[in-house]
C-alpha positions as a printed Julia matrix, in Angstrom:
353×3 Matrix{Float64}:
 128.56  104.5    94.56
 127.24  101.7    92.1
 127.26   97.78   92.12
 127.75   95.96   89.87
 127.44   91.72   90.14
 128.74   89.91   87.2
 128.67   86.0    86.38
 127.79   85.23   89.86
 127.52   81.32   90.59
 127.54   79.61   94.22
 126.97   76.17   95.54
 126.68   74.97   99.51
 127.57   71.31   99.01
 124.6    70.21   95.83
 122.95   72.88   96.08
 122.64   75.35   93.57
 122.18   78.79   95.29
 123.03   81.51   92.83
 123.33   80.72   88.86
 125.38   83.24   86.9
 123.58   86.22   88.01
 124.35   89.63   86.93
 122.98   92.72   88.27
 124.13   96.3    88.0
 122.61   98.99   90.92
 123.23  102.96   90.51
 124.03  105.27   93.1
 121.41  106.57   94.58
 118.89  103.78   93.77
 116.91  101.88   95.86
 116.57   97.93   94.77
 114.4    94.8    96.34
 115.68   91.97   95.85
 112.14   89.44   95.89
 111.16   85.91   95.69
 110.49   82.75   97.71
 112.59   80.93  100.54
 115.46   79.6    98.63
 115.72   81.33   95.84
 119.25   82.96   96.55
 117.91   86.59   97.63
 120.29   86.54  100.85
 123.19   84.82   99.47
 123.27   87.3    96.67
 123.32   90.27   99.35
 125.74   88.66  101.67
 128.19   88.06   98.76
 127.52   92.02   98.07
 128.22   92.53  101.72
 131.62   90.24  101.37
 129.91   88.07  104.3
 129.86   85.5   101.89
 132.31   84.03   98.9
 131.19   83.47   95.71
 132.34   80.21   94.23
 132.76   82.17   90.43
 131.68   86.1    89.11
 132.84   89.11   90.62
 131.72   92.14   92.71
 132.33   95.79   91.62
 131.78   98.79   93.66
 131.9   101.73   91.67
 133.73   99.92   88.27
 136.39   98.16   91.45
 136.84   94.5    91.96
 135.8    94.36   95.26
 135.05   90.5    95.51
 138.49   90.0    97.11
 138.13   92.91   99.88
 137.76   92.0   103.68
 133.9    92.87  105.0
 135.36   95.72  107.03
 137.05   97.49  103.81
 134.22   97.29  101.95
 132.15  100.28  103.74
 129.22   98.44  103.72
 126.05   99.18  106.22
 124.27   95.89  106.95
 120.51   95.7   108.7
 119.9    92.16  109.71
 116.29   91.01  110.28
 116.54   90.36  114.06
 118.05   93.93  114.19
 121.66   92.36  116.05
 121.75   94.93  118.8
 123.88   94.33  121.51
 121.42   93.61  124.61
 124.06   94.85  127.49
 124.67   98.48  125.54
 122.63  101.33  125.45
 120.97  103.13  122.43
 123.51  105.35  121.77
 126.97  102.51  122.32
 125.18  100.24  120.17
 125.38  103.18  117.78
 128.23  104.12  118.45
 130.21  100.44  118.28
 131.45  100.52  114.3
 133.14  104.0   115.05
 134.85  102.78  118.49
 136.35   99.52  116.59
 137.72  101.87  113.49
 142.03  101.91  113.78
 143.26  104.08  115.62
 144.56  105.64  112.52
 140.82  106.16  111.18
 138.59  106.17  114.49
 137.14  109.98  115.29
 137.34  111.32  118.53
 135.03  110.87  121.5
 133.69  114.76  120.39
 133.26  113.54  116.88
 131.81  110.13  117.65
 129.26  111.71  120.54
 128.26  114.33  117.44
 127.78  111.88  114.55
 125.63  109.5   116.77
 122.91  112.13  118.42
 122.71  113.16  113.88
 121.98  109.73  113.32
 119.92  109.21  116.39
 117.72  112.33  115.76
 117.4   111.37  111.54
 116.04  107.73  112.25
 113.93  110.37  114.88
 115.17  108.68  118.13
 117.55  111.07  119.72
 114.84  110.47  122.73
 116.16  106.86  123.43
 119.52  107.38  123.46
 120.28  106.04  127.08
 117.59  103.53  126.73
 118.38   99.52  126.36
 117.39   97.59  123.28
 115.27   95.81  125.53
 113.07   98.96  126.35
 112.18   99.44  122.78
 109.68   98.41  120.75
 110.57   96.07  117.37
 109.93   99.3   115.2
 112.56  101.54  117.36
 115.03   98.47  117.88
 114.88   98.06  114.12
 115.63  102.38  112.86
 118.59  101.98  115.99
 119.65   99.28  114.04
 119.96  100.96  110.61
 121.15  104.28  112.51
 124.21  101.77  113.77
 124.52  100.92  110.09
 124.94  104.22  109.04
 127.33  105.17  111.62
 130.34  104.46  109.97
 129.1   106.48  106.26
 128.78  102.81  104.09
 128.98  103.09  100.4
 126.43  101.28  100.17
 123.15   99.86  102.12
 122.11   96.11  102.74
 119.31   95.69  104.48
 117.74   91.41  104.83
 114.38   91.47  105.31
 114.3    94.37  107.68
 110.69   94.66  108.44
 110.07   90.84  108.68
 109.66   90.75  112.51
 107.33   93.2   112.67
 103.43   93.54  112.44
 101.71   94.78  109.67
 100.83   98.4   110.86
 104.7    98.87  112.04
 105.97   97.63  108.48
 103.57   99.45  106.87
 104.79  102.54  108.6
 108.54  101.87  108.83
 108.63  101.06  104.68
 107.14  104.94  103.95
 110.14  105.85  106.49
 112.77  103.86  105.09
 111.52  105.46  101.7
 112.04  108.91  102.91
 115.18  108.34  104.82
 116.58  107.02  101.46
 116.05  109.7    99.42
 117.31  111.96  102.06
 120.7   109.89  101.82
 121.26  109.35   98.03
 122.94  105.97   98.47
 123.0   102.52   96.64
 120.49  100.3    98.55
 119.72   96.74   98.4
 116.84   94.96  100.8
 115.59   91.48  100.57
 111.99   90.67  100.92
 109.67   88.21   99.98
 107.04   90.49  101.14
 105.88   91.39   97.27
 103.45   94.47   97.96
 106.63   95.65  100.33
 108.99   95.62   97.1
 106.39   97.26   94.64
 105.8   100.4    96.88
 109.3   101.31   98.21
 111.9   100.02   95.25
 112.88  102.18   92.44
 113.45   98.63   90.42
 112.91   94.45   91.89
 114.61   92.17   90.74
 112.6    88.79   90.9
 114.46   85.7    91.8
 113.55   82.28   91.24
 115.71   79.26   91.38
 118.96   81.27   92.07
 118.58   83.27   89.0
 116.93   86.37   88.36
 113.13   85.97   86.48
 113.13   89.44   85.32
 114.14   92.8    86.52
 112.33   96.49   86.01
 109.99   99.37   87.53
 107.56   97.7    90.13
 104.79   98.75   87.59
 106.7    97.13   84.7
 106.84   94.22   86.84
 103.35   94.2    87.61
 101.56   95.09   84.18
 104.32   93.26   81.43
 105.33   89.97   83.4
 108.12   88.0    81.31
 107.13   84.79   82.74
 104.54   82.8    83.97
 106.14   82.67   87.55
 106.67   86.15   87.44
 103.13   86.44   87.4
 102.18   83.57   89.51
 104.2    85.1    92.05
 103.04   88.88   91.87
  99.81   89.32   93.52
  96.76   86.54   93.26
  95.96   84.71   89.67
  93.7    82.03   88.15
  95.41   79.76   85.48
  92.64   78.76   82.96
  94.5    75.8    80.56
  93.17   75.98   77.01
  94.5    76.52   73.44
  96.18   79.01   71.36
  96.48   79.81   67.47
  96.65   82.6    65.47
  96.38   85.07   67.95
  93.37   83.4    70.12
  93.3    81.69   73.19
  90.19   79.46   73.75
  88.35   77.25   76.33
  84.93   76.27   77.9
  83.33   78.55   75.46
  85.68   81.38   76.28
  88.01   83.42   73.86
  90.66   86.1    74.73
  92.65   87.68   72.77
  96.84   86.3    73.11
  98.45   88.4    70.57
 101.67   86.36   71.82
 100.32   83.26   70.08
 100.59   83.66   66.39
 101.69   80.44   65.26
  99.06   78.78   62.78
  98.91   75.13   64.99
  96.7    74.96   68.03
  99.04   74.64   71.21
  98.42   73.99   74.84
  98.26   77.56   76.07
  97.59   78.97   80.06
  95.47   82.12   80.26
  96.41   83.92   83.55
  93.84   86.39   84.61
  93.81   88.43   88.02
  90.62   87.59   90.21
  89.43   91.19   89.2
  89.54   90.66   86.05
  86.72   88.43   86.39
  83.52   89.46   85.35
  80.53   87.65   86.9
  76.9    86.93   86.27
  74.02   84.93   86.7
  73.52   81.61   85.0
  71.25   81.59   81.89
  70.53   78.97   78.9
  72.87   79.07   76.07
  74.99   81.95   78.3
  78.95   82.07   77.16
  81.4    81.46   80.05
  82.84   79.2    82.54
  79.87   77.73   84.93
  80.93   77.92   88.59
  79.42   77.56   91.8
  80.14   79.96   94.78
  81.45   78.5    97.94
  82.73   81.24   99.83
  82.6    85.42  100.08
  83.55   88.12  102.38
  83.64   91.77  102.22
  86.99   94.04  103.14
  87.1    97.83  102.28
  85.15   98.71   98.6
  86.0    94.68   97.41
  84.44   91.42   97.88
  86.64   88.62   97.41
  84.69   85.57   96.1
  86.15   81.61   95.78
  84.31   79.82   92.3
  84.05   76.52   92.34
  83.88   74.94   88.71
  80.87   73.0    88.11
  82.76   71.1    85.13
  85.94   70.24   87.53
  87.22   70.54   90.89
  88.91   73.22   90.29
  88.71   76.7    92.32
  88.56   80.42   90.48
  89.38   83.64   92.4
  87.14   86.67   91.34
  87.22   90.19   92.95
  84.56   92.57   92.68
  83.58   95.73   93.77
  81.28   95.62   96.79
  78.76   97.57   94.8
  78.27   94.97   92.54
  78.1    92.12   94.9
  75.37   93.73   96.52
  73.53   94.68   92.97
  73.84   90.8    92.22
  72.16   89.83   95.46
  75.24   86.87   95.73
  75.02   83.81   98.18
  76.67   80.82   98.85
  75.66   78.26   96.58
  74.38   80.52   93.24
  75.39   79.1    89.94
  76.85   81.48   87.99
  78.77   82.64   84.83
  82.03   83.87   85.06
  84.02   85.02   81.96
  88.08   86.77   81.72
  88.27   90.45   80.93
  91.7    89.82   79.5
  94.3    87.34   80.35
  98.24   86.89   79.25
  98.56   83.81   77.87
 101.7    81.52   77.48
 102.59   77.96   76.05
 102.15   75.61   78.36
 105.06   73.78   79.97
């Protein structure tokens, strides 16, 4: 079943949560919703959920106004971040709760129920646990017995708030390839919130990037990544360096640097940002009369086939990010306190605000 948001708006008291945001999600799809604290991420999926009330815009599930419809007509699996499990029930009642509370009319029988919850327990691979307290679990369990609860009673669609944001790195790590699996397995519309941007790029089919309660720009994670619309877009995605120069015709230039900023064609000079990723920094050893940005370096360690190095500009205080492969650190002979050269690859540039 699709979603489809349209001319969403929503206030609490001055505050200016959501700003006429539309969004459309097909069946089958797997979205992140992504961006900082505050920038309406939740709101938007609670109004999806019906837990909240937009204050103008609509909801449509599958082409249906929906934005009127109780929480518990919608058919509409939830997975909170503190996973909500019911301490005093085991595995399988906590499981088993959103079939036992259907009407009468609609609720299966004990047969049926007992069925459908040892399916769900062994696809989230926890059939094992099933008499087990919430309690006795570890975050990663508690949290699949959570979604397993939320697909208990067959949702339309899939809301998930920051589900792995209680849990160490190794766990998430693990439970996002899961989750990934388990999705394509169910062929359902799926939203989940993060702010966790490496998180979003691996699992989602498309983010949506939020800022401000409205939506910075939407598309592929490697869209996202490689054609950012915005500056904050690409502020936000992943480490950058913003080098403040000018722009004309094509060319952005500064401190003896020039990069190419086919987005600046206009004939006057204008204050223009370069934003170039710390690998995308090339590096090298301070000469007379060499081209480049002369920086100092104040800080280095090694992780896996990188080192991460923090510049220090010798003509302001001002810090530069540069990444390079550990192979090249080592051919350099780098140590704190070399003067050196550093010069952009490539860069996107944009006006300056």
């Amino acid at each position: 079943m699709s979603i489809e948001v349209r001319n969403l708006s929503k206030y609490f008291g001055q505050f200016r949560a959501l700003d006429d945001v539309s969004l459309s999600i097909e069946t089958g799809e797997l979205v992140a919703l992504l961006g900082p604290s505050g920038c309406g991420k939740t709101t938007l999926l609670r109004i999806i959920a019906g837990l909240e009330s937009p204050d103008a815009g609509s909801v449509l599930f599958a082409g249906e106004d929906a934005t009127g419809v109780d929480v518990r007509r919608r058919q509409v699996g939830f997975v909170f971040q503190h996973y909500a499990l019911f301490h005093h029930m085991t595995v399988f009642e906590n499981v088993a709760f959103g079939l036992r509370v259907k009407p009468r009319a609609q609720r299966p029988s004990e047969e049926e129920i007992r069925a459908r919850v040892h399916d769900l327990l062994s696809l989230v691979q926890l059939d094992w646990v099933a008499e087990r307290y919430p309690s006795q679990l570890s975050g990663g369990q508690r949290q699949r017995i959570a979604l397993a609860r939320a697909l208990a009673v067959e949702p339309r669609v899939l809301l998930l708030d920051e589900p792995f944001g209680a849990l160490d790195a190794k766990v998430r790590k693990e439970l996002r390839r899961w989750l990934r699996r388990l999705h394509d397995d169910l062929h359902i519309a799926s939203v989940f919130v993060t702010h966790d941007q490496e998180e979003a790029l691996e699992v989602s089919d498309r983010v949506v990037l939020m800022n401000a309660g409205r939506i910075e720009q939407i598309g592929e994670p490697r869209e996202l990544w490689e054609h950012p619309a915005t500056p904050f877009v690409f502020d936000f995605l992943g480490s950058v360096n913003a080098l403040r120069g000018h722009a004309a015709r094509g060319v952005w230039h500064a401190d003896g640097v020039t990069l190419p900023a086919p987005e600046m064609t206009q004939d006057d000079k204008l204050h223009a940002v370069a934003y170039v990723r710390p690998h995308e920094i090339d590096l090298a050893r301070d000469k007379s009369g060499a081209n480049g940005i002369r920086v100092r370096l104040d800080h280095a360690y090694l992780a896996g086939p990188s080192a991460y190095l923090e510049l220090r500009r010798l003509d302001r205080d001002a810090l530069i990010e540069a990444q390079l492969p550990e192979t090249r650190y080592r051919e350099l002979g780098l140590k704190v306190g070399d003067v050196l050269v550093a010069n952009p690859l490539r860069a996107r540039v944009f006006a300056a605000a």
